[in-house]
C-alpha positions as CSV (number, residue, x, y, z in Angstrom):
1,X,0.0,0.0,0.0
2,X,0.8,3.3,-0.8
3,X,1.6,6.1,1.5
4,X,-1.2,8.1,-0.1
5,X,-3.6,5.3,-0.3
6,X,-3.1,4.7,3.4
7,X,-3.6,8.3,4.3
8,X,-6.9,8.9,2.1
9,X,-7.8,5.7,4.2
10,X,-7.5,6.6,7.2
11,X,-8.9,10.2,6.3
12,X,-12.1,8.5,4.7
13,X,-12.3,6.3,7.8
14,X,-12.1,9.2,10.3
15,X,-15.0,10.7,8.4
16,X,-17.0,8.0,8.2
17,X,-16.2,7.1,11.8
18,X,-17.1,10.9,13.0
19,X,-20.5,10.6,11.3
20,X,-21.2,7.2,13.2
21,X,-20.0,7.8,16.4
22,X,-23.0,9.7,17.5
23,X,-25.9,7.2,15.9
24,X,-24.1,3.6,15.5
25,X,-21.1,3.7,18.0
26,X,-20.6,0.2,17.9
27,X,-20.2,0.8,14.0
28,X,-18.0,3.3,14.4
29,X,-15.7,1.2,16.3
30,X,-15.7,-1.8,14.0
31,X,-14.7,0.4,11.4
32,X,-12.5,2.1,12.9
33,X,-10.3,-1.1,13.5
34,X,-11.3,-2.4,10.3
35,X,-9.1,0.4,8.7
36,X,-5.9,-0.3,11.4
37,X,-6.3,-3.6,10.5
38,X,-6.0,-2.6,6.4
39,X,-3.3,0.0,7.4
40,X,-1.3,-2.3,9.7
41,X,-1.4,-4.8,6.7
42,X,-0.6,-2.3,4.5
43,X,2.8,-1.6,6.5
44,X,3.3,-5.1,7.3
45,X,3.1,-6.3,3.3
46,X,5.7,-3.7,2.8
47,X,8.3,-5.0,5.6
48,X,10.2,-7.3,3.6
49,X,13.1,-5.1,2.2
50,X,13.8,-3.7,5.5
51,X,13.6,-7.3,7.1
52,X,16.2,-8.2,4.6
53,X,18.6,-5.6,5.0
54,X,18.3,-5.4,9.0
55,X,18.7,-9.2,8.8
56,X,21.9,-8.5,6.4
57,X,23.6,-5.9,8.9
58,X,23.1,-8.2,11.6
59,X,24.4,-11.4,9.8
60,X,27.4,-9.7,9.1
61,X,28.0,-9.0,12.8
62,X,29.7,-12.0,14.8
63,X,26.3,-12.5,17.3
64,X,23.9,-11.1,15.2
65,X,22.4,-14.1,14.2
66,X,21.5,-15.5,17.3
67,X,20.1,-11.9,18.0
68,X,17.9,-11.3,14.5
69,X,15.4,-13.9,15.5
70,X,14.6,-11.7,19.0
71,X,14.5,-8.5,17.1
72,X,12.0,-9.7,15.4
73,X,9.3,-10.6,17.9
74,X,10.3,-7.7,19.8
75,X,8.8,-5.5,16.9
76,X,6.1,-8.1,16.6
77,X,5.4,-7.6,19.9
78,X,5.6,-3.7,19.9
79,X,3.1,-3.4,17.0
80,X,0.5,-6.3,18.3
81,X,0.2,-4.1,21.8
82,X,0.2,-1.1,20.2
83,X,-2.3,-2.1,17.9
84,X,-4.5,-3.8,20.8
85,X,-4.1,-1.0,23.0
86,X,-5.4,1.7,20.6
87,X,-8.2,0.0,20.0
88,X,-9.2,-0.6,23.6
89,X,-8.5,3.3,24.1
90,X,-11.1,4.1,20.8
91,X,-13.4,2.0,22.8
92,X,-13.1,3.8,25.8
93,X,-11.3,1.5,28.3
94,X,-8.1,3.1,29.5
95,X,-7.2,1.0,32.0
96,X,-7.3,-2.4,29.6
97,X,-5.1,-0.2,27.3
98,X,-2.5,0.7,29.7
99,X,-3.0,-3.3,31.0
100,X,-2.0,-4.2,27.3
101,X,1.0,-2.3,27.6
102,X,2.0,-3.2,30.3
103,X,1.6,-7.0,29.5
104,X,3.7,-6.1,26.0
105,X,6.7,-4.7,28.5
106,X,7.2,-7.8,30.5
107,X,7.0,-10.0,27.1
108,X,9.9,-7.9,26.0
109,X,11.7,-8.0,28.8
110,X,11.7,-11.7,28.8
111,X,12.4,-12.1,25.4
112,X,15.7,-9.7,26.5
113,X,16.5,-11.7,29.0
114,X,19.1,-13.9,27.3
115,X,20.8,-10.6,25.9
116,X,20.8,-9.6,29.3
117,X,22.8,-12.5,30.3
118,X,25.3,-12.4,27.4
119,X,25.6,-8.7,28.5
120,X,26.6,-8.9,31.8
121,X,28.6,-12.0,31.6
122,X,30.8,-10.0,28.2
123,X,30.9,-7.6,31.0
124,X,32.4,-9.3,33.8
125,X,34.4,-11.1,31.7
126,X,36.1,-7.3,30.6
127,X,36.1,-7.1,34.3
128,X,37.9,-10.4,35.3
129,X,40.6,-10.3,32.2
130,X,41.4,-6.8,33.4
131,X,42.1,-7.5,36.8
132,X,44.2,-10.7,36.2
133,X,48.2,-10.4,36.1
Protein backbone atom coordinates (compact mmCIF):
# COMPACT_ATOMS: atom_id res chain seq x y z
CA UNK A 1 0.00 0.00 0.00
CA UNK A 2 0.80 3.34 -0.76
CA UNK A 3 1.64 6.09 1.52
CA UNK A 4 -1.16 8.11 -0.11
CA UNK A 5 -3.62 5.33 -0.34
CA UNK A 6 -3.09 4.67 3.41
CA UNK A 7 -3.63 8.32 4.28
CA UNK A 8 -6.87 8.89 2.12
CA UNK A 9 -7.79 5.71 4.21
CA UNK A 10 -7.47 6.62 7.16
CA UNK A 11 -8.86 10.20 6.26
CA UNK A 12 -12.13 8.48 4.70
CA UNK A 13 -12.31 6.26 7.78
CA UNK A 14 -12.05 9.19 10.34
CA UNK A 15 -15.05 10.74 8.36
CA UNK A 16 -17.00 7.99 8.22
CA UNK A 17 -16.19 7.11 11.81
CA UNK A 18 -17.09 10.85 13.00
CA UNK A 19 -20.53 10.64 11.27
CA UNK A 20 -21.23 7.25 13.21
CA UNK A 21 -19.96 7.83 16.36
CA UNK A 22 -23.04 9.70 17.49
CA UNK A 23 -25.87 7.22 15.89
CA UNK A 24 -24.08 3.58 15.54
CA UNK A 25 -21.07 3.71 17.95
CA UNK A 26 -20.61 0.23 17.88
CA UNK A 27 -20.24 0.78 14.03
CA UNK A 28 -17.96 3.35 14.44
CA UNK A 29 -15.68 1.25 16.32
CA UNK A 30 -15.68 -1.84 14.02
CA UNK A 31 -14.69 0.40 11.41
CA UNK A 32 -12.48 2.07 12.89
CA UNK A 33 -10.34 -1.13 13.48
CA UNK A 34 -11.33 -2.36 10.27
CA UNK A 35 -9.07 0.42 8.73
CA UNK A 36 -5.91 -0.28 11.41
CA UNK A 37 -6.35 -3.63 10.50
CA UNK A 38 -6.00 -2.61 6.42
CA UNK A 39 -3.27 -0.01 7.43
CA UNK A 40 -1.29 -2.30 9.69
CA UNK A 41 -1.42 -4.84 6.70
CA UNK A 42 -0.57 -2.35 4.46
CA UNK A 43 2.77 -1.64 6.46
CA UNK A 44 3.28 -5.08 7.25
CA UNK A 45 3.09 -6.25 3.33
CA UNK A 46 5.75 -3.69 2.80
CA UNK A 47 8.26 -4.98 5.55
CA UNK A 48 10.22 -7.30 3.63
CA UNK A 49 13.06 -5.13 2.16
CA UNK A 50 13.82 -3.66 5.54
CA UNK A 51 13.63 -7.34 7.15
CA UNK A 52 16.22 -8.23 4.64
CA UNK A 53 18.62 -5.60 5.03
CA UNK A 54 18.27 -5.41 9.02
CA UNK A 55 18.67 -9.23 8.78
CA UNK A 56 21.88 -8.52 6.35
CA UNK A 57 23.57 -5.93 8.92
CA UNK A 58 23.11 -8.20 11.55
CA UNK A 59 24.45 -11.41 9.78
CA UNK A 60 27.41 -9.70 9.14
CA UNK A 61 27.98 -9.03 12.78
CA UNK A 62 29.74 -12.02 14.82
CA UNK A 63 26.34 -12.50 17.33
CA UNK A 64 23.95 -11.10 15.22
CA UNK A 65 22.39 -14.11 14.18
CA UNK A 66 21.50 -15.50 17.29
CA UNK A 67 20.13 -11.85 17.96
CA UNK A 68 17.91 -11.25 14.54
CA UNK A 69 15.39 -13.89 15.48
CA UNK A 70 14.58 -11.70 19.04
CA UNK A 71 14.47 -8.55 17.11
CA UNK A 72 11.97 -9.67 15.40
CA UNK A 73 9.32 -10.59 17.87
CA UNK A 74 10.33 -7.71 19.83
CA UNK A 75 8.84 -5.54 16.91
CA UNK A 76 6.12 -8.08 16.62
CA UNK A 77 5.42 -7.56 19.94
CA UNK A 78 5.61 -3.68 19.91
CA UNK A 79 3.08 -3.38 16.96
CA UNK A 80 0.49 -6.26 18.29
CA UNK A 81 0.21 -4.10 21.82
CA UNK A 82 0.23 -1.07 20.15
CA UNK A 83 -2.31 -2.05 17.90
CA UNK A 84 -4.51 -3.83 20.81
CA UNK A 85 -4.13 -0.95 23.02
CA UNK A 86 -5.43 1.73 20.57
CA UNK A 87 -8.20 -0.04 19.96
CA UNK A 88 -9.23 -0.61 23.62
CA UNK A 89 -8.52 3.30 24.09
CA UNK A 90 -11.06 4.07 20.80
CA UNK A 91 -13.37 2.02 22.79
CA UNK A 92 -13.11 3.84 25.75
CA UNK A 93 -11.33 1.54 28.31
CA UNK A 94 -8.12 3.06 29.55
CA UNK A 95 -7.17 1.01 31.99
CA UNK A 96 -7.26 -2.36 29.65
CA UNK A 97 -5.08 -0.20 27.35
CA UNK A 98 -2.46 0.66 29.69
CA UNK A 99 -3.01 -3.31 31.02
CA UNK A 100 -2.04 -4.23 27.34
CA UNK A 101 1.00 -2.32 27.63
CA UNK A 102 1.99 -3.22 30.34
CA UNK A 103 1.56 -7.01 29.51
CA UNK A 104 3.71 -6.15 26.01
CA UNK A 105 6.67 -4.67 28.45
CA UNK A 106 7.20 -7.84 30.48
CA UNK A 107 6.96 -9.95 27.08
CA UNK A 108 9.91 -7.91 25.99
CA UNK A 109 11.67 -7.98 28.82
CA UNK A 110 11.66 -11.66 28.79
CA UNK A 111 12.38 -12.05 25.38
CA UNK A 112 15.71 -9.72 26.53
CA UNK A 113 16.50 -11.71 29.02
CA UNK A 114 19.07 -13.91 27.34
CA UNK A 115 20.75 -10.56 25.93
CA UNK A 116 20.81 -9.65 29.32
CA UNK A 117 22.78 -12.50 30.29
CA UNK A 118 25.33 -12.41 27.38
CA UNK A 119 25.63 -8.72 28.53
CA UNK A 120 26.64 -8.93 31.84
CA UNK A 121 28.64 -11.99 31.55
CA UNK A 122 30.83 -10.04 28.23
CA UNK A 123 30.86 -7.55 31.02
CA UNK A 124 32.37 -9.29 33.81
CA UNK A 125 34.43 -11.06 31.69
CA UNK A 126 36.12 -7.34 30.59
CA UNK A 127 36.11 -7.07 34.27
CA UNK A 128 37.88 -10.40 35.27
CA UNK A 129 40.57 -10.26 32.16
CA UNK A 130 41.39 -6.80 33.41
CA UNK A 131 42.13 -7.53 36.80
CA UNK A 132 44.22 -10.73 36.17
CA UNK A 133 48.19 -10.37 36.07
Amino acid sequence: MEWIQAVGLAIVAVLICTLLRKTKPELSFLLSLGACILLVGGVLSNMRPIMSTVTGFLNQTTTGNQYTSSLWKALGICLVTSFAADACRDAGEQAIAHKVELVGQFAILLLSLPLLEDLASLALGLFDGGTSP
